[in-house]
C-alpha positions in Angstrom: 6.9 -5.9 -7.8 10.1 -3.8 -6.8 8.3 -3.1 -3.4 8.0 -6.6 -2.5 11.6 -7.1 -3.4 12.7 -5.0 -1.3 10.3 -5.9 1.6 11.6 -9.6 1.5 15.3 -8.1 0.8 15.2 -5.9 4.3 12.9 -9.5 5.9 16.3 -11.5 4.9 18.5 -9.5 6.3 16.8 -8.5 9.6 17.0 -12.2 10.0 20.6 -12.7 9.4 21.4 -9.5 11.6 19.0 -10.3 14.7 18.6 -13.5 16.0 14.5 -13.4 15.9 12.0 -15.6 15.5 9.2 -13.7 13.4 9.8 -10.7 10.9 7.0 -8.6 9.0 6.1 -5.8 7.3 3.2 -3.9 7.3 1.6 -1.4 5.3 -1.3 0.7 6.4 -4.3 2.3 4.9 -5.7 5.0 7.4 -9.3 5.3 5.2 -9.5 2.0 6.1 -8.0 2.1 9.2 -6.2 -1.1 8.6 -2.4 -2.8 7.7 -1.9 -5.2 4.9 1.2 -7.6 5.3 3.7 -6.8 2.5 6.5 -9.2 3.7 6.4 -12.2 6.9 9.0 -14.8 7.9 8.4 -16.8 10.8 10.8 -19.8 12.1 7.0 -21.8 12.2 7.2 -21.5 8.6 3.8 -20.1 8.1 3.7 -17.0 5.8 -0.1 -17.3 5.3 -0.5 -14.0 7.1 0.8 -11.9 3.5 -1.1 -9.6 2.0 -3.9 -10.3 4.5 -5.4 -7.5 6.5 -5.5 -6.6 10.1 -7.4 -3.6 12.4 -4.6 -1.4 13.8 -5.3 -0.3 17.5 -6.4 3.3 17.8 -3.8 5.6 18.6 -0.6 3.7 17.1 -0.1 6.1 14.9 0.1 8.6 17.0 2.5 6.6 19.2 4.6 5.9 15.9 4.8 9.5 15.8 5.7 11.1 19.6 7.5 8.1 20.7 9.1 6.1 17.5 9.6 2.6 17.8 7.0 0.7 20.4 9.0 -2.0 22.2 7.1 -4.7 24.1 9.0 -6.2 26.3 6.8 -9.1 27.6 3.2 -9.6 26.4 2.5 -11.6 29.4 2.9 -8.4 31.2 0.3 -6.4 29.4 -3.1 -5.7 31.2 -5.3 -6.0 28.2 -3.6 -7.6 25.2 -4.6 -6.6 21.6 -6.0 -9.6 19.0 -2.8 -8.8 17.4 -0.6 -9.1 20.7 -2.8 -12.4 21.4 -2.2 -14.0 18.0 1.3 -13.1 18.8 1.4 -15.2 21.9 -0.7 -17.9 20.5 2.7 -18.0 18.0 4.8 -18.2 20.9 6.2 -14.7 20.6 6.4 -12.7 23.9 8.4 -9.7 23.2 8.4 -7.4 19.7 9.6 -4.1 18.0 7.2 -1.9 16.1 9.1 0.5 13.9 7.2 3.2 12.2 8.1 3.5 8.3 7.5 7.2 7.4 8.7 10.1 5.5 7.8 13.6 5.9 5.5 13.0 9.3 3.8 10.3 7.2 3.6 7.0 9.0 2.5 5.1 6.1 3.7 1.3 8.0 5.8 -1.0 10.6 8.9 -3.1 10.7 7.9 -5.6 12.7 10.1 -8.2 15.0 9.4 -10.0 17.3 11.4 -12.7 19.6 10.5 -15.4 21.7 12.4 -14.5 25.1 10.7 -11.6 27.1 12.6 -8.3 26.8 15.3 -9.8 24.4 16.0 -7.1 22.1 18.9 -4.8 23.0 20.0 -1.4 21.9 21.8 -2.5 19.0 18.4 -4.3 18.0 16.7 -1.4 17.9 19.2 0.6 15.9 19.7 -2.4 13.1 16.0 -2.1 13.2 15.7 1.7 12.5 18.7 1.5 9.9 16.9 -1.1 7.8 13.3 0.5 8.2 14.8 3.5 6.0 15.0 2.4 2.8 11.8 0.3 3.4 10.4 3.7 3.9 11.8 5.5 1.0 10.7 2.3 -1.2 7.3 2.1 0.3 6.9 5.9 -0.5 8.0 5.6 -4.1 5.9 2.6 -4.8 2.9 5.1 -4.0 4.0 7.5 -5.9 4.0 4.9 -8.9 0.9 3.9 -8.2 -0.6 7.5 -8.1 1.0 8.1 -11.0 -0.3 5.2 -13.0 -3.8 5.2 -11.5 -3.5 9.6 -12.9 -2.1 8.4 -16.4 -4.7 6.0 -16.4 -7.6 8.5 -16.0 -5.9 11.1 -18.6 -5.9 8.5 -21.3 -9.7 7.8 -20.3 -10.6 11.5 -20.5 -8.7 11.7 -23.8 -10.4 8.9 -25.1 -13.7 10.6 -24.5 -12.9 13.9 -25.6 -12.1 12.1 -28.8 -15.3 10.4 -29.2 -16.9 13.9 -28.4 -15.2 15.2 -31.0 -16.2 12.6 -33.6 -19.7 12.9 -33.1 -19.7 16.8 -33.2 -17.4 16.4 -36.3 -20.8 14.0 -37.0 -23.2 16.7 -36.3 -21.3 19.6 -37.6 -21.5 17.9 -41.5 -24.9 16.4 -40.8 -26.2 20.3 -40.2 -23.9 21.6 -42.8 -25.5 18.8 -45.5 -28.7 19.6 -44.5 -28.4 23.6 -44.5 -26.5 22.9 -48.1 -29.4 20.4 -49.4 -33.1 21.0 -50.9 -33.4 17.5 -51.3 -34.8 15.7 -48.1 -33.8 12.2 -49.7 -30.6 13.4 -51.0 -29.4 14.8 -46.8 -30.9 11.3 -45.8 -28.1 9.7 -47.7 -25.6 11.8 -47.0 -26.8 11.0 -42.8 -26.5 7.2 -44.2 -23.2 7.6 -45.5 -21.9 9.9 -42.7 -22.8 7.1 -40.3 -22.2 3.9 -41.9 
């Protein structure tokens, strides 16, 4: 799909521009209240993690919001780690960017980086980071927008097909009544019935 091209597109070259050792993008449905891996790279080689779902942590969303990107500088240092930050660790990655993908106030998913020296990322990280995450975001937003429109075209077609079956069985019943008003002979509107609906 376009969206995964660009997904692994921006994944390649977040790689070539910052020297990291796990990339990933997430998408996130709040009904749900979970993210959905569009796009991973990881130097361990495992990309078993895509399209597999995760629990986001209460609140990121707003944090995504007030503060923007969420930059943990050493996991180690956190007082109560998440199962997210944990599996993280377990990976051998101590430090990581969060950047919130969103248009119009919408944080709809993450840019996701993460390094295995505490506090590695710099400035310059960061800003790579936000510049790449932007046409992620428009792309992620358009891809919706397909979809909506797809999933609505699909439902019109449906209706329309049902209106059109109403209609043939009230064309049905309209000369059914009409043969009968117009006949004397109950054998002769039982054949025109046959013949209407054979």
């Amino acid at each position: 799909s376009p969206l995964e091209d660009v997904s692994n597109a921006i994944v390649e070259e977040i790689r070539h521009l910052i020297p990291c050792h796990r990339v990933s993008i997430t998408m996130f449905d709040h009904e749900m209240n979970v993210g959905k891996y569009l796009a991973v790279y990881s130097r361990s080689g495992s990309d078993q993690e895509l399209f597999s779902e995760f629990r986001f942590s209460e609140g990121i969303i707003d944090h995504f919001r007030k503060e923007g990107v969420r930059y943990v500088k050493n996991i180690d240092e956190l007082d109560n780690p998440s199962p997210m930050e944990q599996k993280l660790k377990s990976q051998g990655i101590i430090t990581y960017l969060n950047v919130p993908l969103g248009l119009q106030g919408e944080i709809f998913g993450t840019l996701n980086i993460g390094a295995k020296s505490p506090g590695f990322f710099e400035e310059e990280h960061i800003e790579i980071a936000r510049e790449l995450a932007d046409p992620l975001a428009v792309a992620i937003h358009q891809s919706r927008l397909d979809d909506q429109l797809t999933n609505h075209s699909r439902a019109l077609e449906q209706r329309v097909e049902d209106l059109r079956a109403s209609e043939r069985y009230l064309a049905t019943l309209n000369d059914i009544t009409r043969a009968a008003l117009q006949s004397q002979d109950f054998n002769k509107m039982l054949q025109l019935l046959a013949d209407r609906i054979g």
